[in-house]
C-alpha positions as a printed NumPy array, in Angstrom:
array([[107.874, -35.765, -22.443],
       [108.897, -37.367, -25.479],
       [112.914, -36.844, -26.324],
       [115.047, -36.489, -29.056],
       [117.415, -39.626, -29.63 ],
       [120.339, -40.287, -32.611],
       [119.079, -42.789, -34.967],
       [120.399, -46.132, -33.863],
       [121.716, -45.198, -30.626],
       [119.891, -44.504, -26.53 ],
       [120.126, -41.664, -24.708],
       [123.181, -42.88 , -22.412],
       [125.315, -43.931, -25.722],
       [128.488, -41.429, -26.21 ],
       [126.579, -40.592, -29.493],
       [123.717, -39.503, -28.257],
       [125.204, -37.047, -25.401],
       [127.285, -35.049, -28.441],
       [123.904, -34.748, -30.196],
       [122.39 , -33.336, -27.203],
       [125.543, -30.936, -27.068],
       [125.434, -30.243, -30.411],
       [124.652, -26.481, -30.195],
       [128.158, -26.327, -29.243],
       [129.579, -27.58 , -32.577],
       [127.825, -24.043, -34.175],
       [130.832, -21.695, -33.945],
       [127.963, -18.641, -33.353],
       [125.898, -20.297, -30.787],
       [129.632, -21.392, -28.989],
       [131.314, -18.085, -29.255],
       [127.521, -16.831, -27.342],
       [127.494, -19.291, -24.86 ],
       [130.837, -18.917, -24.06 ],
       [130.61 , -15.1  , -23.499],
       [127.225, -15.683, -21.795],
       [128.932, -18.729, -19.349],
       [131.515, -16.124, -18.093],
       [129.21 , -13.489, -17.544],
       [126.72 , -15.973, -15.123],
       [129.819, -16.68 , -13.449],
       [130.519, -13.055, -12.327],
       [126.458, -12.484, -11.952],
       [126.716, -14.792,  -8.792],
       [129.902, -13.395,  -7.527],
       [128.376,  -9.587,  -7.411],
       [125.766,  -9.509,  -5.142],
       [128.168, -11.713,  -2.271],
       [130.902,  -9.43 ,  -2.737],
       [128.574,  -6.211,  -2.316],
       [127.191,  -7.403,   0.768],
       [129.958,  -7.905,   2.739],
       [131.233,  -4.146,   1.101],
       [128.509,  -2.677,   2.484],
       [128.762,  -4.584,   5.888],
       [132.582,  -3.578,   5.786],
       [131.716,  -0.058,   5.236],
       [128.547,   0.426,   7.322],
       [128.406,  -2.886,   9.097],
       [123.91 ,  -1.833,   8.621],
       [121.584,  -4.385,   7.45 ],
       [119.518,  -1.063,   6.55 ],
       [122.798,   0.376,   4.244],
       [122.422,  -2.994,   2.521],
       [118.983,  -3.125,   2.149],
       [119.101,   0.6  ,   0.339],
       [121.868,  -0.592,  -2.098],
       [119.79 ,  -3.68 ,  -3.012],
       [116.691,  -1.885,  -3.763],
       [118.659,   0.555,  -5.553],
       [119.539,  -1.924,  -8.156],
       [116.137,  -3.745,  -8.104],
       [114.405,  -0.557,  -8.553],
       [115.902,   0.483, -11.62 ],
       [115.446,  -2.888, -13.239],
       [111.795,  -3.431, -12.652],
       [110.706,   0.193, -13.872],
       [112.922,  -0.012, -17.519],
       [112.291,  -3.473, -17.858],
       [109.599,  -2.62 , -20.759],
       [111.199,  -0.066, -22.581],
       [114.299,  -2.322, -22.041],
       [112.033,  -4.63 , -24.094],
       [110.978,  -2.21 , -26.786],
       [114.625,  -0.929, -27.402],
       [115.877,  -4.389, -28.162],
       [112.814,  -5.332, -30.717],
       [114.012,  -1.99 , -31.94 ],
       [117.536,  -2.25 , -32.797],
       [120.203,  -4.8  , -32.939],
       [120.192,  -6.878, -29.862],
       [123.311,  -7.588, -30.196],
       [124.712,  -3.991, -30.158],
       [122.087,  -3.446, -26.669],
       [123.668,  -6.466, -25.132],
       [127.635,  -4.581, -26.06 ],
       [126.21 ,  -1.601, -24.585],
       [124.528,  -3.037, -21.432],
       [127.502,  -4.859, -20.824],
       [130.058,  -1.737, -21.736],
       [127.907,   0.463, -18.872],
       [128.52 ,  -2.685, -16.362],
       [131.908,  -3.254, -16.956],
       [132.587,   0.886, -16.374],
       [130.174,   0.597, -13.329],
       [131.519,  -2.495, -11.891],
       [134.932,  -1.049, -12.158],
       [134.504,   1.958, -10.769],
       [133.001,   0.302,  -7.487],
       [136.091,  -1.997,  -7.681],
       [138.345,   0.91 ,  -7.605],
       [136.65 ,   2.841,  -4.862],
       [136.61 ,  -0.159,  -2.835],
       [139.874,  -0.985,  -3.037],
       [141.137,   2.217,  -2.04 ],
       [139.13 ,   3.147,   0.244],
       [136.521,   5.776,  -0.83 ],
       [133.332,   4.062,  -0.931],
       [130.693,   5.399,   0.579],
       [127.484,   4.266,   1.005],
       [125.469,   6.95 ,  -1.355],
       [128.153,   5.971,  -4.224],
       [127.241,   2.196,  -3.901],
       [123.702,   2.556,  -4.098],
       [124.268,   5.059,  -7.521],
       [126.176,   2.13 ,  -9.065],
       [123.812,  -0.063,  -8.235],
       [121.104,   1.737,  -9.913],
       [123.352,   2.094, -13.272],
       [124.113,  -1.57 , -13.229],
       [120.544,  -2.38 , -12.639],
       [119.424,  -0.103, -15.398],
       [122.009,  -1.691, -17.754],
       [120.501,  -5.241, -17.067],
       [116.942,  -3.983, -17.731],
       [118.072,  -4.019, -21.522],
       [119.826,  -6.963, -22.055],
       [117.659,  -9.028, -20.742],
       [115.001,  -8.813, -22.661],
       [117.511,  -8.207, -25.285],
       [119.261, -11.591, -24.175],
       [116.274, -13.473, -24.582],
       [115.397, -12.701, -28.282],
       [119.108, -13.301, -28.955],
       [119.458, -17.049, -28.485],
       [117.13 , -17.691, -31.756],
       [119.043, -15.786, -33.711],
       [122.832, -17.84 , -33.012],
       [121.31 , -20.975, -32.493],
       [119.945, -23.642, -35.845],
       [115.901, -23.805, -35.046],
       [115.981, -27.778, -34.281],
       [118.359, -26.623, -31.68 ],
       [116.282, -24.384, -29.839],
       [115.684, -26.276, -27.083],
       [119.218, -27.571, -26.568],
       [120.239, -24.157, -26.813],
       [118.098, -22.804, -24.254],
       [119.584, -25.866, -22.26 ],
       [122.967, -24.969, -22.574],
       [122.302, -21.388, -21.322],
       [120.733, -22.39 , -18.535],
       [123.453, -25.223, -17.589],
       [125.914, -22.574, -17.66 ],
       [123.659, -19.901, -15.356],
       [122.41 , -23.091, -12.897],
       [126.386, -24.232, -12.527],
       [127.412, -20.25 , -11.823],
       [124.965, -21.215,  -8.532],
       [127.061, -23.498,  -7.406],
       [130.609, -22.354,  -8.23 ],
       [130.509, -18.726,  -7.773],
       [129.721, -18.639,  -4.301],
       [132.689, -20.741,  -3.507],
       [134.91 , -18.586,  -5.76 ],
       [133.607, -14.971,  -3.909],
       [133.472, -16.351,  -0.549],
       [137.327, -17.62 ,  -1.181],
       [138.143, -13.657,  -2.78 ],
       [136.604, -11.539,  -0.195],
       [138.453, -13.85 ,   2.737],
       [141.654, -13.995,   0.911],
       [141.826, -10.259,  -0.846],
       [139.157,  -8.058,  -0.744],
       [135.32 ,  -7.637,  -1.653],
       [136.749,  -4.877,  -3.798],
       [139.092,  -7.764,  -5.912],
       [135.532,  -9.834,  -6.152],
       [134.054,  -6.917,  -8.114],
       [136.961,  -6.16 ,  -9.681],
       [136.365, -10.127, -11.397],
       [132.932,  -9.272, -11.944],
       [133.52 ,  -5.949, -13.971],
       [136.286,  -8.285, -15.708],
       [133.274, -10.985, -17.087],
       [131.627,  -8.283, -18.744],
       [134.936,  -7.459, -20.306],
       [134.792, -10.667, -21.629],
       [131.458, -11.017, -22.313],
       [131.019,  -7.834, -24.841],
       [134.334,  -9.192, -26.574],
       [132.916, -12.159, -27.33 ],
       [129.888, -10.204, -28.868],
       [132.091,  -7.93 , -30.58 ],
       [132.761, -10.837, -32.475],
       [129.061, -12.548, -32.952],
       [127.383, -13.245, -35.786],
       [124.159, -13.688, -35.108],
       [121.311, -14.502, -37.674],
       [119.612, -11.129, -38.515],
       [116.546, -10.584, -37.226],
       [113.512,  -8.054, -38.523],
       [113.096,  -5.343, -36.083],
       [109.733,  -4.533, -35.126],
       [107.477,  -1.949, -37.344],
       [108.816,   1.764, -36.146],
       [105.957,   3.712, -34.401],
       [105.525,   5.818, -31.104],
       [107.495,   4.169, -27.704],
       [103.922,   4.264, -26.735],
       [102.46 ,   2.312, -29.472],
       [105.175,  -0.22 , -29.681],
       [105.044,  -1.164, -26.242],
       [101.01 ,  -1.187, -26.33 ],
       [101.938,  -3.656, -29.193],
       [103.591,  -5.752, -27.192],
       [101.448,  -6.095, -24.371],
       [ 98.791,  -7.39 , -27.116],
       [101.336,  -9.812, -28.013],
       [100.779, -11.113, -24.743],
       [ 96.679, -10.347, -24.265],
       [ 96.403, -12.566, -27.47 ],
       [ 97.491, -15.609, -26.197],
       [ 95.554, -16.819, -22.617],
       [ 98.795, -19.54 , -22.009],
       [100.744, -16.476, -22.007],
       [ 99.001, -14.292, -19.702],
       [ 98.686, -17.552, -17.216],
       [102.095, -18.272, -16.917],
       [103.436, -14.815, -16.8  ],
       [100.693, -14.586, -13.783],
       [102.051, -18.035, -12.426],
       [106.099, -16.328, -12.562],
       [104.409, -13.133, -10.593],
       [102.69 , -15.379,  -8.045],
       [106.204, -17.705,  -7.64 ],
       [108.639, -14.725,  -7.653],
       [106.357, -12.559,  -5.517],
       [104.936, -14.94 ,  -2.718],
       [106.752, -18.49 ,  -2.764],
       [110.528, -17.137,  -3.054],
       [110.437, -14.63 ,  -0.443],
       [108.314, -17.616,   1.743],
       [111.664, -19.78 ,   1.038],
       [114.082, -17.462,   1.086],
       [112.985, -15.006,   4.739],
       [112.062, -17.605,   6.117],
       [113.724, -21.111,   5.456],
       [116.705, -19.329,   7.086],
       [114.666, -18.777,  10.002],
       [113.298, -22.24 ,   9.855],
       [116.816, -23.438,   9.514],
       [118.057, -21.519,  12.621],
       [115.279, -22.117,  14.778],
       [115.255, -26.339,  13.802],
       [118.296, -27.652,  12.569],
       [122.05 , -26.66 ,  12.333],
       [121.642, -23.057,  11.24 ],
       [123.829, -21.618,   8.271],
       [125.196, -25.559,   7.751],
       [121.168, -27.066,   7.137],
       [120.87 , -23.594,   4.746],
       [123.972, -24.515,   2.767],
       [122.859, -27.797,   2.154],
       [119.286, -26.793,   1.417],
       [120.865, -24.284,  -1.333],
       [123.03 , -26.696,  -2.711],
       [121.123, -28.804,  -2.931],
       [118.557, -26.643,  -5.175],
       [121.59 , -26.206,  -7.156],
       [122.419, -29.43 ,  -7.72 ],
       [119.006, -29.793,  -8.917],
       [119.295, -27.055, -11.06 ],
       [122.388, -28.309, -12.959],
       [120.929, -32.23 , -13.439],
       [117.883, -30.047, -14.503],
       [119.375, -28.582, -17.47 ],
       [120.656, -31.518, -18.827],
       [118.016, -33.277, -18.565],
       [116.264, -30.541, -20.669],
       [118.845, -31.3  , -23.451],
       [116.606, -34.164, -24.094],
       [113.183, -32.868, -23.544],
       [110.643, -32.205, -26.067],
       [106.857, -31.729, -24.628],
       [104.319, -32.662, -27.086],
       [102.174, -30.133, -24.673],
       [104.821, -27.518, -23.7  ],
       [103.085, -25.222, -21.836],
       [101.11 , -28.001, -19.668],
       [104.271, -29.221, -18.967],
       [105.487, -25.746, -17.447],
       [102.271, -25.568, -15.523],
       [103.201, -28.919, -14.041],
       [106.643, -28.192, -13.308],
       [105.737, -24.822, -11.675],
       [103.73 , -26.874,  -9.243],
       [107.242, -29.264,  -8.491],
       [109.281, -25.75 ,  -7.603],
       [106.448, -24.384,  -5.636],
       [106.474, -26.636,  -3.184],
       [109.543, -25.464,  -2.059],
       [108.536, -23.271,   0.937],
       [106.091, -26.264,   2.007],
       [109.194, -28.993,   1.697],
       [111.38 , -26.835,   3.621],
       [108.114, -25.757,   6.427],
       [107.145, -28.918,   7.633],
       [109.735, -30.68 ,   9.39 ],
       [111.257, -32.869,   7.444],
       [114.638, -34.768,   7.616],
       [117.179, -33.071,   6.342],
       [118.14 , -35.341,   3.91 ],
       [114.883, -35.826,   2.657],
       [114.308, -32.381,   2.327],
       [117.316, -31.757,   0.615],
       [116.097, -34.556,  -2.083],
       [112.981, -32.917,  -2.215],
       [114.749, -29.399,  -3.32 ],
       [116.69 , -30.581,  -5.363],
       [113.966, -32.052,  -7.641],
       [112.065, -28.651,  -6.968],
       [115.605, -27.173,  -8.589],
       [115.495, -29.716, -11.511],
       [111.589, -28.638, -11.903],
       [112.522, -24.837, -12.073],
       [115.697, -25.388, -14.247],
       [113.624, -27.493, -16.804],
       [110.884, -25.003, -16.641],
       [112.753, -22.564, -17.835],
       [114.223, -24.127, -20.545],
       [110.696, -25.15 , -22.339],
       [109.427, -21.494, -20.991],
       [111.905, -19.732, -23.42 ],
       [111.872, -22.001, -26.289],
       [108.207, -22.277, -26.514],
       [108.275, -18.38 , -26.31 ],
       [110.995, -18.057, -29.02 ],
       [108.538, -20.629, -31.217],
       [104.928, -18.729, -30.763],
       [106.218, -15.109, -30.592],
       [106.869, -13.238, -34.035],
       [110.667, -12.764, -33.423],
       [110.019,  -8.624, -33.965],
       [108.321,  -9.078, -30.694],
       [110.   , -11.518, -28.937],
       [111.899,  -8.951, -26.394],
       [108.627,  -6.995, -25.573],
       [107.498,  -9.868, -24.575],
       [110.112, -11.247, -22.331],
       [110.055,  -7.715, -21.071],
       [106.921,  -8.145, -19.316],
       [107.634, -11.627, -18.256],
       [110.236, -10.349, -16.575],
       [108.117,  -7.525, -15.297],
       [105.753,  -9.59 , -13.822],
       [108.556, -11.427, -12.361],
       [110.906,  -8.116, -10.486],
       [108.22 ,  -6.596,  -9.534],
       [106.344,  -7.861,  -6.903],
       [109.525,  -9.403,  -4.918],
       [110.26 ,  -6.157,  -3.059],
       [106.809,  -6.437,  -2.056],
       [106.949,  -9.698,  -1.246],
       [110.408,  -9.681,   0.99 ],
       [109.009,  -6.697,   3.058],
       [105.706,  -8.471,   4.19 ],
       [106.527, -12.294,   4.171],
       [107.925, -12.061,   7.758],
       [105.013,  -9.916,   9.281],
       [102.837, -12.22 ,   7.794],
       [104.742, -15.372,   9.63 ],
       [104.637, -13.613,  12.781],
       [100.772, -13.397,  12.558],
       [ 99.879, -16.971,  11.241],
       [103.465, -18.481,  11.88 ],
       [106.216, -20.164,  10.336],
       [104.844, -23.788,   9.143],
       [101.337, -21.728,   8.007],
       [102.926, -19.29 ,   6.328],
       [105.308, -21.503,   4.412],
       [102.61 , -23.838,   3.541],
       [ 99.684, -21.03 ,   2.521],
       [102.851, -19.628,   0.205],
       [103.515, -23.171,  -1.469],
       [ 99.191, -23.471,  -2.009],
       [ 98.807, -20.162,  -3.811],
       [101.61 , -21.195,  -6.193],
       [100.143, -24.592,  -6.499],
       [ 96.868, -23.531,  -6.745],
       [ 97.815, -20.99 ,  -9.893],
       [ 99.836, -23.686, -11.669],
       [ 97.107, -26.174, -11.74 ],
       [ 94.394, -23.684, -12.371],
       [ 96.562, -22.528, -15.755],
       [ 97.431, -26.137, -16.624],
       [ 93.331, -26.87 , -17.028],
       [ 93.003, -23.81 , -19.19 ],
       [ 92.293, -24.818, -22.627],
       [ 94.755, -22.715, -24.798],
       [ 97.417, -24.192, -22.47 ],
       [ 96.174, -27.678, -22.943],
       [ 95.684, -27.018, -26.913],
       [ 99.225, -25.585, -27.288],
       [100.985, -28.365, -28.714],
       [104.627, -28.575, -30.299],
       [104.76 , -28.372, -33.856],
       [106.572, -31.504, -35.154],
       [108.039, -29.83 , -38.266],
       [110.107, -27.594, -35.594],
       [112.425, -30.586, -34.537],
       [114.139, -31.972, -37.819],
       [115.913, -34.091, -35.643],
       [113.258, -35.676, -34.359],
       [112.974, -37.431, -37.708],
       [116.895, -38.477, -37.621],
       [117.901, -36.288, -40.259],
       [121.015, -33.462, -39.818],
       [120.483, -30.372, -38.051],
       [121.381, -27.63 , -40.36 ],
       [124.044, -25.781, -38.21 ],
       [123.542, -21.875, -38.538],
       [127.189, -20.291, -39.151],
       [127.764, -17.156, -39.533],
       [127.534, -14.972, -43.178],
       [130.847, -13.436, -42.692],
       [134.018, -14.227, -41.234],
       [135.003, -12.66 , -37.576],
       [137.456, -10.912, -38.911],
       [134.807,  -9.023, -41.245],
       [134.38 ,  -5.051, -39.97 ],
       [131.393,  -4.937, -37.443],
       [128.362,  -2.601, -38.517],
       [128.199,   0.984, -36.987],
       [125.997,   0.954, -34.137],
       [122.456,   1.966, -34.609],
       [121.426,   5.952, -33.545],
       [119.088,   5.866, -30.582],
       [116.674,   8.199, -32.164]])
């Protein structure tokens, strides 16, 4: 990858690192990420509180199991017309909403918790409103950062967003495990409910650049649109293919049954934490090294960093050390992390912007919907082939995908366009501010008709 530096100074100079940060400086794109940062936070504290809610409640695997798949569900089916609403109206006014409905949702299960008066049915409704909720904003989400972000700082944008979400991995566990022992899983959700809060005030107050929405037809026609965004373009169809084949096959390899492995080999739960964190870890170092990165070949790049967090199932499978294999993960978590970042500034580059949230609709299709799938088989399959073979087979279909898209020759032609990254050249970043002042009146929100 080649990488951005200041004129006159490295990469490790002071100087340098505030370039690198200097999406923050943009009072839009801070106010976002701000908003955005709190709400990863309470993402990772929700689904460790609501598990040990449900086990306090029920004490059934099967109870949690149904309140899981009740939020899943929901998510994977609106995804796309999640996707067509937000290249519809004002993302930022789906994002309020999405986050209003969670907040009210959240709180709710906060309060019946607390008191007393969950029930099992209740849980699993909640869940499915929550999950609904996210099915909009995050296709929604996506389109978003373009618009409160200057174009040369795309990239670093997409960095920061994913520093903040790859950090929420590491400290939001902590912070719920330490809530539910020392209150209540109801007080845990009770936080989470309050992050939305936060979230929607800070995009009460956004700014963001406006953005055409896309030409008004039927929901049919619109979404058939966007589907031949992504037909068009073979990189795209590849990769979206290579997320289905990672979420659906090598996560629920890694995730059923590295706690087995774990268990049955090492130390147990200690071996898992340290395998997790150390993904984390990863993760975090990931993202900032993807302040810096800017692939002359961006999609390649993905392909071959798809391959680096595929592996995962086969690193953890085979036996290794610990500490080696905790090495090992975390570079697989500084593959995925750095994926990502290139993954949604390349899309935000090649995408007309009107389309940009179909799209990310069906990459995140591709992406929810064959897990459930994919958790409920992965562990009949290992008791037919076995552990190691299962784990390894896993890791070889994603590997095998990845390098069969990074030979295809869209993906190989699809190279960054130099005129994107002004500061490539060493001159100023224009900084995107806002057109009017926060205290300005916000816009009436748009009719769903």
């Amino acid at each position: 990858m080649s990488t951005e530096t200041s004129p006159g100074t490295g990469p490790e100079t002071p100087a340098g690192w505030r370039a690198r940060f200097g999406p923050l400086s943009e009072p839009v794109f801070r106010r976002y990420w701000l908003g955005q940062a709190v709400s990863h936070f309470g993402d990772r504290i929700a689904p460790i509180a609501l598990a040990f809610a449900v086990l306090e409640i029920s004490g059934s695997a099967t109870d949690l199991g149904l309140v899981v798949a009740a939020g899943t569900v929901p998510l994977a089916v609106l995804l796309l017309v999640g996707g067509v609403w937000a290249d519809r109206l004002d993302r930022r006014w789906v994002m309020l909403t999405a986050d209003g409905v969670r907040a009210v949702v959240q709180g709710l299960l906060a309060v019946l918790l607390i008191t007393g008066n969950a029930q099992i049915w209740q849980m699993a409704v909640l869940a499915a409103l929550s999950g609904a909720a996210q099915a909009f904003f995050e296709p929604a989400a996506t389109g978003m950062v373009p618009q409160v972000v200057s174009p040369g700082r795309l990239g670093q944008g997409n960095a920061l967003v994913g520093l903040s979400h790859n950090a929420a991995m590491i400290v939001a566990p902590l912070v719920a495990g330490a809530l539910v022992a020392a209150a209540s899983p109801g007080a845990a959700i009770a936080v989470d409910a309050a992050t939305f809060v936060v979230s929607a005030a800070f995009l009460w107050r956004l700014r963001p650049r406006p953005s055409e929405p896309s030409e008004r037809s039927t929901f049919v026609g619109e979404l058939v649109g966007g589907f031949r965004e992504v037909t068009s373009r073979s990189w795209l169809g590849a990769m979206i293919i290579g997320f289905t084949v990672y979420h659906a096959v090598v996560l629920p390899a890694l995730l059923v049954l590295g706690p087995v492995v774990a268990d049955r080999r090492y130390d147990g739960a200690t071996t898992w934490a340290v395998i997790t964190s150390a993904f984390g870890v990863g993760a975090v170092l990931g993202a900032l090294a993807a302040l810096k990165a800017r692939p002359r070949r961006p999609i390649v790049w993905c392909a071959v960093l798809l391959v680096g967090g595929s592996v995962q199932p086969l690193i953890v499978g085979t036996w290794l050390p610990l500490a080696a294999m905790a090495g090992l993960i975390a570079i697989s978590g500084a593959s995925i992390s750095v994926l990502f970042v290139i993954w949604d500034t390349t899309l935000a580059r090649e995408i007309p912007p009107q389309a940009l949230s179909r799209v990310s609709s069906f990459d995140f299709f591709g992406s929810v919907v064959g897990m459930p799938l994919g958790f409920a088989v992965i562990g009949p399959i290992s008791s037919w082939l076995g552990l190691t073979t299962t784990m390894v087979v896993a890791s070889g279909l994603g590997v095998a995908w990845a390098l069969v898209t990074a030979a295809l020759p869209s993906v190989r032609g699809l190279r960054e366009d130099p005129t994107s990254q002004t500061t490539r050249t060493g001159e100023p970043v224009p900084e995107y501010h806002a057109p009017h002042p926060p205290t300005d009146p916000s816009p009436a929100p748009p009719t769903l008709a």
